[in-house]
N, C-alpha and C positions, 0 to 999 in steps of 0.2 A: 457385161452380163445385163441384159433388158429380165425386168420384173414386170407380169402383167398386173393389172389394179385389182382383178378379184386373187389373185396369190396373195397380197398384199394384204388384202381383209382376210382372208384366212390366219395369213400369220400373228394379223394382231389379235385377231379373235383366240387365237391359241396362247396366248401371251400367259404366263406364269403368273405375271405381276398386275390385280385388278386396278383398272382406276375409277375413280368417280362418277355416280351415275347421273345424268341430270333427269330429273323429275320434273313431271308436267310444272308444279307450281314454279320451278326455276326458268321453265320455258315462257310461263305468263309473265313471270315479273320482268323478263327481258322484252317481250313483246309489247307489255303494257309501255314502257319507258322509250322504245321505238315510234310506237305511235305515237306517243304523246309529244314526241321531238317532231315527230312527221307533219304536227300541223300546227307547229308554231312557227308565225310569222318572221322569217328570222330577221328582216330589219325591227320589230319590235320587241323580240325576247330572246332571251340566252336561258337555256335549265342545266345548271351545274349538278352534276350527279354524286350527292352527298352521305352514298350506304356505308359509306369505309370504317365509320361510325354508327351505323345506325341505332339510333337510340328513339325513332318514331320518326323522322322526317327521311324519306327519302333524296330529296335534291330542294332547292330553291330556286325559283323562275325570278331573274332579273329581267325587266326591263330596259330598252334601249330609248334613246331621245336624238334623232338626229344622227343614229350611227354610233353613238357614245354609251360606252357605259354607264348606270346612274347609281350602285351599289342599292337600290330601291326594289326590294322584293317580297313575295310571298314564299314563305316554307310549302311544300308538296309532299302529303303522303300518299303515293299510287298504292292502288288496291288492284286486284285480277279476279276474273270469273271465267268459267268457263261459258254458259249460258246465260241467258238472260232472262230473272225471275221479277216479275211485278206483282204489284197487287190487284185485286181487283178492280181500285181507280188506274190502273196501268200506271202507276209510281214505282219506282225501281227503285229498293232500299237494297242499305247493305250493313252489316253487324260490322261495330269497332268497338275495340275495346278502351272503357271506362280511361283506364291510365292514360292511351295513346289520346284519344279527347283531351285530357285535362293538361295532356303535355302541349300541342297544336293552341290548344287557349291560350298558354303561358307564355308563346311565341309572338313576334311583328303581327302576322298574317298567314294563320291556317290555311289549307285551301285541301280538300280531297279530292282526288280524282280515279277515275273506278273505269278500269277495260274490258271491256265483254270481248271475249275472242269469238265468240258462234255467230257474231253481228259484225266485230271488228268496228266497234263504238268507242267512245267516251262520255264518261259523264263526271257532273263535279258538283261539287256544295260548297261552301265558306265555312268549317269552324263556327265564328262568331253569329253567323246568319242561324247556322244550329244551334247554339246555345240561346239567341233569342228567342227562338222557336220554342224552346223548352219552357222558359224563362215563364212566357205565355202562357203556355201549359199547367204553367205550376209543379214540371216534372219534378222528381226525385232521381234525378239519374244520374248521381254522383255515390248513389247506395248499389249501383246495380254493376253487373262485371264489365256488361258491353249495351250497348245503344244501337241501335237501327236507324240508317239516317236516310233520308230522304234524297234522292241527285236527281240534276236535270242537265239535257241534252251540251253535250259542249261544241258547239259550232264555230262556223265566222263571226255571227253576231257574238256569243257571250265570251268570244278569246277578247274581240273587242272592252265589250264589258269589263273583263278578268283586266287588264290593261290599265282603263280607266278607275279601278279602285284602286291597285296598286298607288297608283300615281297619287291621286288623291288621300289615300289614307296616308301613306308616306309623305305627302304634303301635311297632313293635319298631325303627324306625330312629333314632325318635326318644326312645327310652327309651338308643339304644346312646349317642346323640349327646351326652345329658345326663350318661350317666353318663361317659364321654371327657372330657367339658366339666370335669365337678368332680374328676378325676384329678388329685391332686397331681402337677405333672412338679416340675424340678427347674430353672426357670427361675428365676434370679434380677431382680427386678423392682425396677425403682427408676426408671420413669417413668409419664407417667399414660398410659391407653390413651386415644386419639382419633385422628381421620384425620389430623391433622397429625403426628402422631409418625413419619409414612411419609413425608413430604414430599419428602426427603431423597433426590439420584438417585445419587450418590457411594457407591460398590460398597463401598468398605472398610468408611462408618458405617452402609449397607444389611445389611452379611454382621454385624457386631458386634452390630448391634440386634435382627436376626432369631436367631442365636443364643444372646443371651442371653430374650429375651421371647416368642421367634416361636411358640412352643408356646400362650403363654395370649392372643397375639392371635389366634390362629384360635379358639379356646375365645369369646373376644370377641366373635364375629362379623364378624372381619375377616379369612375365608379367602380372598376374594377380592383385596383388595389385597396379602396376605402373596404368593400368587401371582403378583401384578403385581413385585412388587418382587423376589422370587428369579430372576427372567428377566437384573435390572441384577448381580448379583454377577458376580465374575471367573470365567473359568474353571478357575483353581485349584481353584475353594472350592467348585466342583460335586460333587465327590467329598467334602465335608466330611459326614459321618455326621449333623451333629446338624442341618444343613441341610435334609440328605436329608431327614432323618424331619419335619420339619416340612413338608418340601414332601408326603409322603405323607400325613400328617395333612390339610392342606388341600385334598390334592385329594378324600380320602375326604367333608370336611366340604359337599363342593359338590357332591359327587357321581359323581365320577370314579373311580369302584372298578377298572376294571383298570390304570388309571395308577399308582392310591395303592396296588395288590395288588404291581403290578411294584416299588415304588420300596420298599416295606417290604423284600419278599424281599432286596433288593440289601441292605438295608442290616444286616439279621441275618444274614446269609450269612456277611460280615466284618466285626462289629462290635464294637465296644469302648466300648458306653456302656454308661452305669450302671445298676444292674440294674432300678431301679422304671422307666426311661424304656423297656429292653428290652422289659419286657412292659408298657408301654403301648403298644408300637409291632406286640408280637405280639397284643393288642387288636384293633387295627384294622384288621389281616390277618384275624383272624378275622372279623370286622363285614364286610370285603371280599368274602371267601369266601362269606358267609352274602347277602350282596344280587345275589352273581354268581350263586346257585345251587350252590357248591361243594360247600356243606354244608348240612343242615337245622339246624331250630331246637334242635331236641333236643340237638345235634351240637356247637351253637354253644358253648350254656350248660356242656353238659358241657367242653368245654374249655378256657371261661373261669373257669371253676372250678376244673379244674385247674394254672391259672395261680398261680391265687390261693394254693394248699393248701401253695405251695412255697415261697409267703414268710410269714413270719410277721407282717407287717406289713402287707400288705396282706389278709391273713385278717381283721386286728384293724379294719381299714377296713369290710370287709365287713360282719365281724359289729358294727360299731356303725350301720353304716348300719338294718340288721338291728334292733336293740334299740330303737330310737330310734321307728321306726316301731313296734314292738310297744307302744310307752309311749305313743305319741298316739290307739295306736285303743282304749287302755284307758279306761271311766268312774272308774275307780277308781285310788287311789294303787298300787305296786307297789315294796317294796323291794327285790326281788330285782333285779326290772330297772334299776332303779336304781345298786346295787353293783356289777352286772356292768358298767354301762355306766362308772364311775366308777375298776374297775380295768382297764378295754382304755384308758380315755382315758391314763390314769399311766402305763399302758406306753407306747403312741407317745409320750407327753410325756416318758417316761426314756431313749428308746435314741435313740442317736448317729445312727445310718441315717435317723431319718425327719427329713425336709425341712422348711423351714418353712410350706409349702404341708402334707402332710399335719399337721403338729400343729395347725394352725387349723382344716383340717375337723375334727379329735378334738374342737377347744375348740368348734368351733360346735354340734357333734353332743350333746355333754354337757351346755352351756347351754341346748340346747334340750329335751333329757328332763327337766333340773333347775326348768325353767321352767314346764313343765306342771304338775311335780308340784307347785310354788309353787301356782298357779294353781288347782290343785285344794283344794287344803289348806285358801286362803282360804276355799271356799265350804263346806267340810265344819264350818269353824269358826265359820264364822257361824250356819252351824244348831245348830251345838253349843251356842256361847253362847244361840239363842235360847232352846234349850231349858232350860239351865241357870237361865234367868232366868226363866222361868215353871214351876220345878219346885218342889213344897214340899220340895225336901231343899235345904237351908240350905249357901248358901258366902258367904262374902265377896268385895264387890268386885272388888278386885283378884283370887281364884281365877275370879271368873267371864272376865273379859276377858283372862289372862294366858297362853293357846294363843293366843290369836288375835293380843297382841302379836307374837309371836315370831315368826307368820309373814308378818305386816305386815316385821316386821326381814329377813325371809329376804326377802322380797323387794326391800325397797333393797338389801340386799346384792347381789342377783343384776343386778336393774340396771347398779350399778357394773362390775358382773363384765363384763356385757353390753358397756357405754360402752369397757370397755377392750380389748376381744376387738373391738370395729369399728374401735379406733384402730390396733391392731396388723394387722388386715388389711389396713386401707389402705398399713398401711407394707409390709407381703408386697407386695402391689397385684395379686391376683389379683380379677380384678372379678367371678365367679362365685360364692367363698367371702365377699367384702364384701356382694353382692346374698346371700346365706345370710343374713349373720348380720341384718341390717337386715330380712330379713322373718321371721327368729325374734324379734326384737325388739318389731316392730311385732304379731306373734299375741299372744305372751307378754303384751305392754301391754294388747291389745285383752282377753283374759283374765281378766288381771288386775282391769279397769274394770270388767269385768260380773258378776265375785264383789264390787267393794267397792260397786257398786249394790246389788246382793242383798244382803251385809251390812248396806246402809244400809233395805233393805228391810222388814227381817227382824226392826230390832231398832229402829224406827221413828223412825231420824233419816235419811233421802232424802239423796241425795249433793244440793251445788247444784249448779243447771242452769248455771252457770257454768265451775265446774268441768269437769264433763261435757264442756264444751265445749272446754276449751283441752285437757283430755285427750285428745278427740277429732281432733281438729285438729294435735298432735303424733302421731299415728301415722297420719293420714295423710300427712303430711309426709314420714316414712321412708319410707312404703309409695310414693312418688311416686319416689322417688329408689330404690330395689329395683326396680321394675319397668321404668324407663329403660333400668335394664343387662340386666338377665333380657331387654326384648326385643329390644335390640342385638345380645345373643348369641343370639337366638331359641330362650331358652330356655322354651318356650310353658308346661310343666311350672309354673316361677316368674312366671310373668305370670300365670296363672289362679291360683294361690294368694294373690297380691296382689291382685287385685282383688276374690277373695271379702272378703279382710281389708276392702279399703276397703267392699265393701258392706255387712259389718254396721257399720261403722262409722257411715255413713250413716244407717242403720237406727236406730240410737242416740241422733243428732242429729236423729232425726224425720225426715228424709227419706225418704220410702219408697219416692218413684218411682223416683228416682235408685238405689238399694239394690236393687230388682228389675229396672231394665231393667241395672243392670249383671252381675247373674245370669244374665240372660235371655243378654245377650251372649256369655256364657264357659262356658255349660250345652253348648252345641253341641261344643265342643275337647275339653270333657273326656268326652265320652259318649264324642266321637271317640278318643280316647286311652286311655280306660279307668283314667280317674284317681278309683275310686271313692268317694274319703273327697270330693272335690271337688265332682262331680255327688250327692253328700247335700246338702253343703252350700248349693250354689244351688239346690239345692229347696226347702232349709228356707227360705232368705232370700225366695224367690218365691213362698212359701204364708204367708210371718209366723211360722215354727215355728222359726225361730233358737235357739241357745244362750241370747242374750242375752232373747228373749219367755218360753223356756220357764222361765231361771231367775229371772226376775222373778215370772212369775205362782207360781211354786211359793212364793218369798221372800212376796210375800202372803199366799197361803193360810195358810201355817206361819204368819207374824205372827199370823192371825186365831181359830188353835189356841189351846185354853184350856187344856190336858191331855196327856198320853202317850197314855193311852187315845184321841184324836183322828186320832194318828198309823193311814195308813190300809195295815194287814200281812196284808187279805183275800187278797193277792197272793200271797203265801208260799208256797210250793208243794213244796220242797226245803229238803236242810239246812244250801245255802249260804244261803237265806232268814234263816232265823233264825240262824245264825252272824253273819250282817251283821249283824242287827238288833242282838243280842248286844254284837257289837262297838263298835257305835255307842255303846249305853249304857253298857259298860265304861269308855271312851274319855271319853265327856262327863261320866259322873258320876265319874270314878275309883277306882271300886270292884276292890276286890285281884281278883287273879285266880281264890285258890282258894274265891270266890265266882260264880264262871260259872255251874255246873248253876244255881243258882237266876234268875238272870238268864236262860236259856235256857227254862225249865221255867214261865219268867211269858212268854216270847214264846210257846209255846208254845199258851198255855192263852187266849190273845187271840187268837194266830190259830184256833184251835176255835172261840172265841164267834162269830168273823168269818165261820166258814162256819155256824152254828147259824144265824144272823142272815139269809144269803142262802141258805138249803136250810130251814130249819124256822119261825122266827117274828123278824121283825126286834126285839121286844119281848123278849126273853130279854135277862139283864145280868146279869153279873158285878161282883159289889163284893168290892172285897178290902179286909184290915187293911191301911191305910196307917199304923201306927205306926211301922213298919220304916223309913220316909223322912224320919222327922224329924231324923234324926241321919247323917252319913255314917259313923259308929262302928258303926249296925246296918242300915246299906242294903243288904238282899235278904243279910243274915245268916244267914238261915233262910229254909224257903218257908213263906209268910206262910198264915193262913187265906181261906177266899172262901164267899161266901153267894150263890145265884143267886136273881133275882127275877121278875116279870114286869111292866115299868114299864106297861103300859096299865093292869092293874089291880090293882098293888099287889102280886098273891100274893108271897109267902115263902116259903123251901123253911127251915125251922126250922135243919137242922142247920147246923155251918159244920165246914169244914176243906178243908184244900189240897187235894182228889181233884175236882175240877170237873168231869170228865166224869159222874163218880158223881149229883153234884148238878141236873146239867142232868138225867140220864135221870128222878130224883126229881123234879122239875118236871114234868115229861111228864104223867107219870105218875099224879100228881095234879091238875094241872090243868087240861093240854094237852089230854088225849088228846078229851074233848067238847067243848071248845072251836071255836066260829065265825065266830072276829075273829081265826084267824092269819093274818099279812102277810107274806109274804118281802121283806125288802130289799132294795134294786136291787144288781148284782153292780157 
């Protein structure tokens, strides 16, 4: 039996049983959420549709990085109109109500966005961009039911925009988070952090435990259950100040800024804690202020700075955090940064004030600039001794290998240093400063293995592959147990650092896939983030240009060097050029000081052959007296003689003496100048 489609509508129209009618506004609010998908760019955003609860936010716009999720979003409440009303300056407002405002503040990142169907538009405003506005104002608009807010056009250009604050604020909240997170407070810790340690519903060991630890469990990752459990205290202990500021702390860490904005005020207003917890607590009112729109960025920093300027302890915090990163993005050794860093550490490690929380981040901070520099020194001396072993100036044995013992010795030293700085953390039991010092341990080792590779490189005994391996396989081991806690506490910062370490580690043990998809994985966070020493680093690991490739093939080459003169100084361009250079030779061969100009004045005269070689004829050569090197009694004593030649065909320029440019132009001049076999050498 065929049924036609208007019997069909008849029948249902006849239907006994009414259903649901949809109403215009259910028709906008589907349309509005249509469109609004319709012009997001989908390799840049994903809008999860979030009514199934609606309690003011309709969905949240994540951003993409690279095709990757970034969990990095703004909360959206769509709005619908039927037309489109303006004002006489042609500004399109639209009424929200009071609560839904205050809910939108309370969140990450408000954002309104408002669909005219008679236009088939959108428009949007920022929450916090709004409450600055008002701010300005000097409104009262937290007396009134609903607010009229101003929206502007939402196009290509401001999805773009809309994109780049996501990004960026979500960088700065989580930059405040970390730095909160590694705040020494002044919690005394003597249990281990897990969910059972909250088990407990009895108010008195609830109020005891939260007081003394309640600060580095939200630090932990555990803002949520600290807030479950400060609901069971008495009501006595509501008023307790160091409560208070933990319950401020956690609700900031969840995301509650005008709860955690209200309950800091309350508790500086009349307080009586100790001064590093004070202005951790005026911290996170300012972070409060800054997510509400109270204040801008600029506004922020400046008066977290001047937090700092007034203690002297926390200056010294500062600027070691400060030194520490100057010494990791240095190629080179740096003794200044060194000393500086070595006398802020001796201060917080001498004065009474600071905490046992801050002196561990001083000792983490120190062993990790002391560790680089370990780690640099090995490689510098391996090429030293290679050099030294293939140079005709004469040392013995023991002078060739006896820099490099010493900082083979610096390093078990620093190790030890190391092994005891993680025992003493775990006895503080701050699990932020423990996840610190295990993943400076695990770089430092990982460091360490790829200069004693290249040493082994260099001077033609290969570490074994056995070796390699169990060394390998211990630092992964820390780095597995660093990044449990880093991402418990969601501290994304220390999770992407640890997994670059395990991926060169990988890298090292031949695995490559594993080494580059775990790059591939962690490359998205930190673009997101703007963690730039991090997104180098899984670049290099997902191209093969690692630390560890680049200073093997370099340890190679060098091994395959027969000479000084091989060493390649075409580059030199400047007079830190040959100052290095300088230096290096000074350094490897030990030649006195008030020997320099001529060590200088022979880099010199190479780098000129260097460009004579790639501008006039690759065949031009400089031969010098080497008598000078047989002895370290007359190494570059004097500046030696030199005679220029033309190795294709033998010529000789007669005369000899130290003036080489003199001698190269006498070549020309006689030989060159008719000459039609000159070659330039590759640059």
């Amino acid at each position: 039996m065929t049924l036609h489609f208007s019997k069909v509508c008849f029948l249902m129209t006849q239907n006994s049983n009414p259903l649901p009618q949809s109403d215009r506004n259910s028709q906008l609010e589907r349309l509005s959420i249509l469109k609004f998908q319709s012009v997001l760019p989908t390799d840049k955003f994903v809008f999860r549709d979030e009514r199934v609860t609606d309690a003011g936010v309709d969905g949240s716009l994540e951003i993409l990085v690279d095709g990757q999720y970034t969990n990095m979003r703004a909360q959206v409440q769509l709005k619908s109109t039927e037309s489109k009303k303006a004002r006489e300056d042609g500004v399109v407002t639209y009424p929200i109500k009071t609560s839904n405002f205050n809910y939108l503040l309370n969140g990450p990142l408000g954002l309104y966005v408002l669909y005219i169907s008679e236009t088939d538009e959108l428009l949007y405003e920022w929450a916090t961009d709004e409450n600055r506005r008002r701010i300005a104002l000097n409104s009262e608009w937290q007396e009134q039911d609903s607010i009229s807010i101003p929206l502007r056009s939402l196009n290509d250009t401001s999805l773009l925009d809309i994109y780049e604050r996501i990004s960026s604020e979500a960088r700065l909240r989580r930059e405040i988070l970390e730095a909160l997170a590694h705040a020494p407070t002044n919690d005394q810790i003597s249990v281990t952090i897990s969910p059972e340690t909250l088990e407990t519903d009895n108010s008195v060991e609830v109020e005891n435990l939260l007081g003394s630890v309640g600060m580095t469990m939200v630090s932990a990752g555990y803002a949520e259950m600290v807030l479950e459990k400060l609901k069971l205290i008495s009501p006595s202990a509501t008023s307790n100040e160091r409560l208070k500021s933990i319950s401020a702390y956690a609700h900031y860490s969840t995301g509650r800024y005008q709860t955690a904005l209200g309950e800091t005020a309350s508790v500086l207003m009349n307080s009586s804690l100790e001064e590093q917890d004070s202005i951790f607590l005026q911290r996170i009112r300012l972070a409060c202020k800054l997510n509400l729109g109270l204040i801008d960025t600029v506004q922020y920093f400046q008066e977290v700075n001047d937090l700092t300027s007034e203690d002297e302890l926390l200056n010294a915090e500062v600027s070691l955090q400060r030194l520490v990163i100057s010494a990791r993005s240095q190629d080179t050794q740096n003794t200044e940064i060194l000393d500086e860093v070595l006398e802020i550490t001796n201060r917080i490690l001498s004065s009474e004030r600071a905490s046992d929380g801050l002196k561990i981040c001083a000792r983490v901070k120190f062993l990790e600039a002391t560790g680089f520099d370990v780690a640099k020194k090995l490689s510098i001396e391996a090429i030293k001794l290679s050099a030294r072993q293939r140079s005709k100036v004469y040392s013995s044995p023991v002078e060739q290998i006896s820099d490099v013992t010493k900082v083979f010795d610096e390093l078990h030293e620093w190790i030890e240093q190391i092994d005891t700085l993680t025992q003493d953390a775990l006895d503080v039991g701050h699990p932020i400063f423990i996840a610190d010092v295990l993943a400076t341990k695990a770089f430092i080792k990982l460091m360490a293995l790829i200069a004693g590779m290249s040493f082994g490189e260099i001077n033609n005994f290969p570490m074994q592959q056995s070796s390699i391996q169990d060394e390998s396989l211990s630092i992964l081991e820390v780095c597995d147990i660093s990044q449990k806690i880093y991402q418990q506490s969601e501290m994304i910062e220390g999770d992407v650092r640890v997994q670059l370490i395990m991926a060169q580690v990988f890298e090292i043990m031949g695995q490559l896939k594993a080494a580059k998809n775990l790059a591939q994985g962690v490359v998205g966070k930190a673009k997101l983030l703007g963690y730039q020493r991090h997104i180098e680093t899984a670049s290099e690991v997902i191209s093969g240009e690692t630390l560890y490739s680049k200073q093997l093939t370099a340890a190679r080459e060098l091994h395959s060097q027969t000479s000084k003169e091989d060493v390649d100084i075409s580059g030199f361009s400047d007079e830190e050029d040959i100052k290095g250079f300088s230096d290096f030779m000074m350094e490897t061969y030990r030649i006195p000081e008030e020997r320099r100009a001529y060590v200088m004045i022979d880099a010199l005269c190479l780098r000129d052959l260097a460009k004579e070689q790639t501008c006039w004829c690759k065949y031009v050569e400089i031969k010098q007296d080497l008598t000078h090197t047989f002895s370290p009694q007359t190494l570059y004593a004097k500046d030696p003689n030199r005679q220029v030649i033309c190795s294709k065909f033998q010529y000789i320029v007669d005369n000899q003496s130290p003036e080489w440019i003199e001698l190269i132009q006498e070549l020309k001049d006689s030989y060159c100048s008719t000459c039609s076999d000159r070659e330039v050498a590759e640059s």
